[in-house]
C-alpha positions as CSV (number, residue, x, y, z in Angstrom):
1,X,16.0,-16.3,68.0
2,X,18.9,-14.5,69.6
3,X,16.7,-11.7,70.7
4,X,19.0,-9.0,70.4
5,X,16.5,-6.6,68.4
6,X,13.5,-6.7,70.9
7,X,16.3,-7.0,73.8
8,X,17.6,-3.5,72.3
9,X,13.8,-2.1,72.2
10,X,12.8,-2.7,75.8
11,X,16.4,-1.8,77.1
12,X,16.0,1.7,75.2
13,X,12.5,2.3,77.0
14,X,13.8,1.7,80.2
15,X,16.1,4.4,80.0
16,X,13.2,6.8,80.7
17,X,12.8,5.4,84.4
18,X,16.4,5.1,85.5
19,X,17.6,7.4,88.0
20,X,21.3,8.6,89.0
21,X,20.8,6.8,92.2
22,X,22.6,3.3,93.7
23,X,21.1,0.4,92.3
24,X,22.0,-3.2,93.3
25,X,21.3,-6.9,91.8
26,X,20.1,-9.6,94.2
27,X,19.5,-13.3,93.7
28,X,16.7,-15.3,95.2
29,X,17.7,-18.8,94.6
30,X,15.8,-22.0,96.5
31,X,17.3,-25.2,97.7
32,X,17.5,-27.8,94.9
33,X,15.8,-30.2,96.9
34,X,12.8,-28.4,95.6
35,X,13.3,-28.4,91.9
36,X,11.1,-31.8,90.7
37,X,8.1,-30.3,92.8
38,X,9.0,-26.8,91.0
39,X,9.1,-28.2,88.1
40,X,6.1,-30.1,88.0
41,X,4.2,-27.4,88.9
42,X,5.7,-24.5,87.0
43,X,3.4,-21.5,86.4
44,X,2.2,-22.2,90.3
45,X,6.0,-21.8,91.8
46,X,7.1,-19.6,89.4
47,X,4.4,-17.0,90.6
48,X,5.4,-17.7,94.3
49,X,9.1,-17.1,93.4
50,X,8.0,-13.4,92.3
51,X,5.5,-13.3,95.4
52,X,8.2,-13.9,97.6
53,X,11.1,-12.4,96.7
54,X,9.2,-9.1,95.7
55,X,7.1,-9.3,99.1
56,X,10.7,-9.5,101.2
57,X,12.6,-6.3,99.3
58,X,8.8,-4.3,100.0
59,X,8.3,-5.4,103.4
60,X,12.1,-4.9,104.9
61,X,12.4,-1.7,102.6
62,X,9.3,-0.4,104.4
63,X,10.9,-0.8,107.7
64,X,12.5,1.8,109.3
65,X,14.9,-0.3,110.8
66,X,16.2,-0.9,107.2
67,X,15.7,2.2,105.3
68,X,11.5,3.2,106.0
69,X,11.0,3.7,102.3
70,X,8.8,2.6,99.1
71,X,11.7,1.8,96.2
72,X,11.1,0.2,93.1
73,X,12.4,-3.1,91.6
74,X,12.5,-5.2,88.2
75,X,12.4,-8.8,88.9
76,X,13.3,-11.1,85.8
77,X,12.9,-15.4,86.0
78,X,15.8,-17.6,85.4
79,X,15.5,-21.6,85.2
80,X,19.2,-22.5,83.6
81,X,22.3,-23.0,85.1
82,X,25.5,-22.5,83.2
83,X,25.0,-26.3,82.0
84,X,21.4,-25.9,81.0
85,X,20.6,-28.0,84.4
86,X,17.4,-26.9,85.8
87,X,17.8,-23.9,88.6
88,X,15.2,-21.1,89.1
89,X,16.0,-18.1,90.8
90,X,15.1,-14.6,90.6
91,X,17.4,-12.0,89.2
92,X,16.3,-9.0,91.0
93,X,17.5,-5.3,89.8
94,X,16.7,-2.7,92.8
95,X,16.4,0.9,93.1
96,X,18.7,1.7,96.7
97,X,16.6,4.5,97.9
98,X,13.0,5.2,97.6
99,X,10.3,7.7,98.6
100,X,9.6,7.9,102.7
101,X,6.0,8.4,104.1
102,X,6.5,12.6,103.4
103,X,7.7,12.0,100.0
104,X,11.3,12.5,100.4
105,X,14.0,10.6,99.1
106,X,15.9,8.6,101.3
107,X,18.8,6.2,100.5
108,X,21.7,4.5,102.1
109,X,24.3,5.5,99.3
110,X,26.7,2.6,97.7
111,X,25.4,0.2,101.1
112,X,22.6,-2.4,100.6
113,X,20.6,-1.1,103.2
114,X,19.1,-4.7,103.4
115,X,20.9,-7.3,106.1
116,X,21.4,-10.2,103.6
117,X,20.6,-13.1,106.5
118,X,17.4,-11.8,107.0
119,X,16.7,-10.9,103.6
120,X,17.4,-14.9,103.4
121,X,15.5,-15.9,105.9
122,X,12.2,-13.7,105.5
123,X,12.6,-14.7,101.8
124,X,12.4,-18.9,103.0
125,X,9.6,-18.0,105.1
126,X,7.6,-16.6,102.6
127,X,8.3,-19.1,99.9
128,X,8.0,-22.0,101.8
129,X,4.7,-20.6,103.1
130,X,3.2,-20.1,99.7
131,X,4.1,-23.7,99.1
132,X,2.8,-25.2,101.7
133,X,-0.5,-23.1,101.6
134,X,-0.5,-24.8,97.5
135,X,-0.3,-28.3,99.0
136,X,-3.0,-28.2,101.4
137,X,-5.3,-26.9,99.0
138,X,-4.6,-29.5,96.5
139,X,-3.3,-27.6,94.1
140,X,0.3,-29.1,93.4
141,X,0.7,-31.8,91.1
142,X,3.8,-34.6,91.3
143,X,5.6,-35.9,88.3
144,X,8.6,-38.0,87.2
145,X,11.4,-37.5,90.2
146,X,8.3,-35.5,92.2
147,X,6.6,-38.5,92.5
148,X,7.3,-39.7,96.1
149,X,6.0,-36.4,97.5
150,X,2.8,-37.4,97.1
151,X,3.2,-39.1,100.3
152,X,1.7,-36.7,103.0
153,X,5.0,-37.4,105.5
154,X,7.8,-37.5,102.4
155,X,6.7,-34.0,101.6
156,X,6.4,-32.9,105.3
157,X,9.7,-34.3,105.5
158,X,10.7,-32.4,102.5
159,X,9.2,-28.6,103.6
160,X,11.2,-29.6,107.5
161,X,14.2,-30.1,105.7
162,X,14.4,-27.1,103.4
163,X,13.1,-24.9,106.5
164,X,16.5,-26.4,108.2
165,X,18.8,-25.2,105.6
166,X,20.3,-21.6,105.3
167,X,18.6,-20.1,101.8
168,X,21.4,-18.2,100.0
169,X,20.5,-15.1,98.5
170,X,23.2,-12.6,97.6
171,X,23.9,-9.2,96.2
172,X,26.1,-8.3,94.0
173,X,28.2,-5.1,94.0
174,X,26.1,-1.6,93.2
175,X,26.3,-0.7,89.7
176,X,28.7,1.9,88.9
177,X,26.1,4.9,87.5
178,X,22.7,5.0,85.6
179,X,23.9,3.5,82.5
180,X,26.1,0.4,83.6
181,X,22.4,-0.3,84.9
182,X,20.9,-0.1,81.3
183,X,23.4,-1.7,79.8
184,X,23.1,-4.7,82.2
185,X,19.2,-5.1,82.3
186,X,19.5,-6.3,78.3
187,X,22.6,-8.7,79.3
188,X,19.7,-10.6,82.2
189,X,16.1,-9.7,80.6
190,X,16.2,-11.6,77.3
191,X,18.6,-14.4,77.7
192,X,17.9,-18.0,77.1
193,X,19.1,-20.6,78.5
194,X,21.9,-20.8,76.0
195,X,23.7,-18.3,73.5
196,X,24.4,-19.3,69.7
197,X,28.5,-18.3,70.4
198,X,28.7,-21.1,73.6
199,X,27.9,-23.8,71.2
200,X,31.3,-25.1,70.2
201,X,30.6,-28.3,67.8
202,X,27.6,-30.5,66.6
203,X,28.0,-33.8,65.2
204,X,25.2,-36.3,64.4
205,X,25.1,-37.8,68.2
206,X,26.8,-34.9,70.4
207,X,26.8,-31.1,71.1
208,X,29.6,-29.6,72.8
209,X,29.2,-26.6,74.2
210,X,31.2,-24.6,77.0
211,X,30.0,-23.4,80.6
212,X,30.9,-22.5,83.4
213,X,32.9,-24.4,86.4
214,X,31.7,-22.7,89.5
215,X,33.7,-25.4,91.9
216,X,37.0,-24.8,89.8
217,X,36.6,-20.4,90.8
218,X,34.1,-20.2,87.7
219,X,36.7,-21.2,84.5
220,X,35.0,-21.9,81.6
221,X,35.3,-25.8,80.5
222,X,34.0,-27.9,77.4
223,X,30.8,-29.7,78.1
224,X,29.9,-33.0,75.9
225,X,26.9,-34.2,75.5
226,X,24.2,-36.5,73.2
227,X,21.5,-34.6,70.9
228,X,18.6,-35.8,72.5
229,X,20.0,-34.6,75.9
230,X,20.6,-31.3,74.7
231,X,17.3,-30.6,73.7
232,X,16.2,-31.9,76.5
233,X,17.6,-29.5,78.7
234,X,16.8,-26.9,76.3
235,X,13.1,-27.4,76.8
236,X,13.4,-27.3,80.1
237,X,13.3,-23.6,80.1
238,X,10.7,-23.0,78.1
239,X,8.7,-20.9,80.3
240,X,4.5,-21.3,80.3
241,X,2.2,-20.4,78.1
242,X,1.6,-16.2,78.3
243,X,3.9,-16.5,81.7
244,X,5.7,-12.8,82.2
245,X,9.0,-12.9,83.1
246,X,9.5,-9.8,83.5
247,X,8.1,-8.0,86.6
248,X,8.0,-4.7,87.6
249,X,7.2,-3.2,91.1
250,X,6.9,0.2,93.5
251,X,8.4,3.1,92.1
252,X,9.0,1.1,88.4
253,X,5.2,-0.4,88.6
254,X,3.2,0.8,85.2
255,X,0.2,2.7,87.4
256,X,3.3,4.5,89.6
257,X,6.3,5.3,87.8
258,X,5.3,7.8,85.6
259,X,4.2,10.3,88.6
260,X,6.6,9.0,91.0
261,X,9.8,8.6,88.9
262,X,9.5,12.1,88.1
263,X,9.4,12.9,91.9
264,X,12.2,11.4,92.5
265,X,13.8,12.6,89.5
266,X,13.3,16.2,90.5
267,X,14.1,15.2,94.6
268,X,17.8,14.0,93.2
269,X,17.7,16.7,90.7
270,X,19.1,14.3,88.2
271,X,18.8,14.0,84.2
272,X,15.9,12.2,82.7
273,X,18.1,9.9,79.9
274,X,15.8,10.1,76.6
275,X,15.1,6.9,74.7
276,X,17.0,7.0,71.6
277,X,14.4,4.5,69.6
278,X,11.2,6.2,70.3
279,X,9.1,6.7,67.5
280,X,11.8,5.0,64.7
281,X,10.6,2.7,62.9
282,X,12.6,-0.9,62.5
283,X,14.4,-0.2,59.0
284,X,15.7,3.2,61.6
285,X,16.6,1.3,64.6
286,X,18.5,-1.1,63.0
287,X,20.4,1.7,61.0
288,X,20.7,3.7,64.3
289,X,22.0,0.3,66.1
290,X,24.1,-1.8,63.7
291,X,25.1,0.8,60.9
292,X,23.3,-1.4,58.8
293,X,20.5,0.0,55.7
294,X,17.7,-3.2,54.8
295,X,16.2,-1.1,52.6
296,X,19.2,-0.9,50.4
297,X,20.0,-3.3,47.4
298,X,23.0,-4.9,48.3
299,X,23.6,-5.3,44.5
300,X,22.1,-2.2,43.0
301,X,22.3,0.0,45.6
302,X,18.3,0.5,44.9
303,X,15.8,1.1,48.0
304,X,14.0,-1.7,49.2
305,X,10.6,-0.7,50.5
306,X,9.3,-2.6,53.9
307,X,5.6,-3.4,53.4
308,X,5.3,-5.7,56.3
309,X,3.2,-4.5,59.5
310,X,5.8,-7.2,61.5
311,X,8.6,-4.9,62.2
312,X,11.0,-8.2,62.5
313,X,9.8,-8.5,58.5
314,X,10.6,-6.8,55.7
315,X,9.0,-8.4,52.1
316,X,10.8,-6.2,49.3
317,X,8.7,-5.1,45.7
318,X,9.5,-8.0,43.8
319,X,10.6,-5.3,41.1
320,X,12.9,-3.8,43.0
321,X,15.2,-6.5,43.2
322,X,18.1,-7.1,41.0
């Protein structure tokens, strides 16, 4: 499913919590080294992914070195890379200003008020905490390519070296106004790991596809590769059972935003952007969206009356068809 129609939905709700303030997009990404024991051990590593990039924007917002302020952030899971390859990372949208102690607002303007070094290294800290706290417990399990850490010193050797290397987290450019932001939380919350239009060719033993070459300054080549290994990679990314990949927290958490948004709303003395899909039903949204009538006839012209309670599912009156 492309998910375009329920993409469009939660996009259009959001717009009820963005503010005209600077927001900025920050990666958490974790050596690869760690992928098979991440991947063994999904739903586990997944959570501390959220834990510790979420706990490293709160606790160095909160400082006043920093900025002394409670903001708000959206934190979506990844697990592709361009080619399908296995890479988790956290996509992270961020309010840049926040409520202080006295309930003001307070924000650096178009700067990340965050240094990104130690954004990197509280984030490693944190993780690699979590991790570790998991293994002595007894509570990781080791698969496939994970199987040598099952070895007490392999895996202390393992946690040594990733504490060793220099995490890379980033932040990309602040968005340029309130709706560049809702435009790009559909293009990160409901992607998969591969889009219908990248898929160049199938034949009965190959897909070819295209992706991106981030040694060669990101062009986009041709990749080639069997059936079986396609799918494979595919289902890599299906994410666990009832797992939530979207996150919200601070300002944009369900128990705070709705007094605290309008706080800060009101501080900034900004508009509130209405939802334009509240209350429509889906033969209206769809309309509203992509100038498109299902309850018409395409033959007759006749109305074609949805009797489905699945919004995605309309079942016409079998005599109103032509």
């Amino acid at each position: 499913m492309c998910q375009e129609f329920p993409k469009e939905k939660w996009v259009d709700a959001r717009r009820e919590d963005v503010l005209d303030a600077p927001y900025f997009h920050v990666v958490f990404t974790v050596p690869e080294e760690l992928n098979p024991v991440i991947y063994s051990n999904q739903k586990l590593l997944y959570n501390a992914l959220y834990h510790a990039s979420s706990d490293t924007l709160q606790e160095l917002a909160s400082d006043s070195k920093y900025l002394g302020a409670d903001i708000g952030y959206i934190c979506i899971l990844h697990t592709w890379g361009s080619e399908m390859n296995f890479h988790p990372h956290i996509h992270a949208v961020v309010l840049g200003g926040g409520l202080d102690p006295g309930n003001h607002w307070k924000d650096n303007g178009e700067d990340f008020f965050l240094p990104i070094r130690v954004v990197s290294r509280l984030f490693r800290g944190k993780y690699l905490a979590e991790l570790k706290q998991l293994w002595e417990n007894g509570k990781l399990e080791f698969h496939g390519t994970a199987e040598p850490y099952r070895n007490h010193y392999v895996f202390k050797e393992l946690l040594d070296s990733c504490y060793d290397k220099e995490w890379v987290p980033y932040c990309k450019k602040p968005f340029d106004g309130a709706e560049s932001v809702i435009r790009y939380l559909g293009k990160y919350t409901h992607r998969i790991a591969i889009s219908n239009y990248r898929i160049k060719s199938v034949t009965d033993s190959s897909v070819t596809f295209t992706a991106k070459d981030y040694k060669n300054q990101g062009q986009w080549k041709e990749v080639s590769i069997s059936g079986e290994e396609f799918l494979r990679r595919f289902l890599m990314h299906v994410p666990p059972k009832r797992f939530v990949r979207i996150r919200h927290y601070g300002l944009l958490s369900s128990r705070n935003k709705r007094s605290k948004i309008t706080l800060c709303r009101n501080l900034l003395g900004c508009k509130k952007y209405l939802s334009r899909l509240k209350d429509l039903d889906a033969p209206a949204i769809i309309r509203l969206l992509y100038n498109k009538d299902v309850c018409k006839c395409s033959s007759c012209g006749g109305r074609i009356i949805p009797i489905s309670a699945d919004p995605s599912l309309f079942r016409p009156e079998p005599h109103l068809l032509c």
